[in-house]
C-alpha positions, 0 to 999 in steps of 0.5 A: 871727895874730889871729880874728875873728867879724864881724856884718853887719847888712842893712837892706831896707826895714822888715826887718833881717837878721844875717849873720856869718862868721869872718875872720882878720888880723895886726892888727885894723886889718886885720880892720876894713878887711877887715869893711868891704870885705865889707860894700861887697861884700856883694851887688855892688858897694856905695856911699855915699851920705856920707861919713859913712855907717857902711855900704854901699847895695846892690842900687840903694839898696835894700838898707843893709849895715854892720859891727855888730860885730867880735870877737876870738876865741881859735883854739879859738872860732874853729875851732869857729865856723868849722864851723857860721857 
């Protein structure tokens, strides 16, 4: 088993907000497809515009999630981090 940080950055309109969490994989594979599915999930159901879009429009268009960044952490980290994001 493998621990991850995962950073979402939301975009609505001009402001730009941060949200992270913790999420554990065998691979990380599998730890990016499941960052990406909680950036599509994040407020709904998310879409893209392109294919070459890296993240997910919400709420109607008006709001733009994406991963921004996926880390692996040691399973001490990870416990503590866990706590408190």
């Amino acid at each position: 088993m493998k621990y991850f940080i995962l950073r979402l950055q939301i975009r609505d309109g001009e402001r730009e907000y941060y949200s992270r969490s913790t999420l554990t994989a065998e691979s990380f594979e599998d730890a990016d497809n499941q960052a990406d599915e909680r950036a599509k999930t994040f407020w709904g159901d998310g879409f893209k515009e392109d294919e070459k879009d890296r993240g997910y429009y919400q709420l109607f268009g008006e709001t733009y999630v994406e991963v921004d960044g996926l880390d692996e952490v040691s399973k001490e980290d990870f416990d503590v981090l866990k706590k408190y994001i």
